[in-house]
Each structure stands twice: as C-alpha cells, then as structure tokens.
C-alpha positions in Angstrom: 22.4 -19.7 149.5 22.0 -19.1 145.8 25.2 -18.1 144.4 23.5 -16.1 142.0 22.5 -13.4 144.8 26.2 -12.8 145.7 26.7 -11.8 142.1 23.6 -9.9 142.0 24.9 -7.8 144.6 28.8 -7.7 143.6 27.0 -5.9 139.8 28.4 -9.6 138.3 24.8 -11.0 136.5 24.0 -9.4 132.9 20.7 -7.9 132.6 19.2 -10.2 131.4 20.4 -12.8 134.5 19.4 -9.9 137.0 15.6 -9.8 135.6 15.5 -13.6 135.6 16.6 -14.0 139.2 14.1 -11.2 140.2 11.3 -13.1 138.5 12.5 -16.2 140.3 12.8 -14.0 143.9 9.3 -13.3 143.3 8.0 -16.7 142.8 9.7 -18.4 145.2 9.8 -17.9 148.9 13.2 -19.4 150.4 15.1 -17.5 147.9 13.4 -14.2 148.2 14.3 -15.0 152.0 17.6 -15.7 150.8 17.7 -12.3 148.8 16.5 -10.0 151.4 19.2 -11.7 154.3 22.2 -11.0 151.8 20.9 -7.2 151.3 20.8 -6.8 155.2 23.6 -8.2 155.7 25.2 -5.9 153.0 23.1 -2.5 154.4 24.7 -3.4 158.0 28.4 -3.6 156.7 27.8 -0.4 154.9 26.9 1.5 157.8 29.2 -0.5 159.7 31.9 0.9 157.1 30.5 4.3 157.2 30.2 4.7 161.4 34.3 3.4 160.7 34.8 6.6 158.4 33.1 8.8 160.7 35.2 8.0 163.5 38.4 7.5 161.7 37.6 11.3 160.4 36.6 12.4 163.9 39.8 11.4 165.7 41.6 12.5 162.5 39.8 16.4 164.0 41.4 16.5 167.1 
C-alpha cells in the first residue's frame, strides 16, 4: 500500500500533497482500490470504537 494513504488519513499530507494524491486516486485504479480499503478499514474500527463506548457506558448504567 501507498504510504501516502496512511498519511492522508492520519491529517499528515499538506494540501497541496492531499490534492495531488486525489488526482493520482482518480487516475489510477490499484491505488484508488488501495484508498477506498484503508477508509473501510478505518469506518469499521470507528464503529468498532464507538459499539466499545456504547457498551462500556451501558454497563457503566447499571
């Protein structure tokens, strides 16, 4: 994987690197494949994090 997609989503590119790569994710194929497998991955381990909360706040209730 593209190293610069782990920055992308840890807010570690400038601007200017964050427009290039999108320009580059549009054009080519493997790495917009790349791109959109890293932001799943992230969105899952969100809500994973988030169902975590919930339930740590739910037993907290009782």
């Amino acid at each position: 994987m593209d190293e610069r997609i782990r920055k992308y989503f840890q807010a570690e590119l400038s601007v200017g690197e964050r427009l290039e790569l999108l320009r580059q994710i549009e054009a080519d194929e493997e790495l917009r494949r790349g791109f959109i497998e890293y932001k799943n991955m992230n969105a899952l381990l969100a809500l994973s994090d988030q169902a975590d909360r919930m339930e740590a706040n739910r037993q907290g209730l009782q």
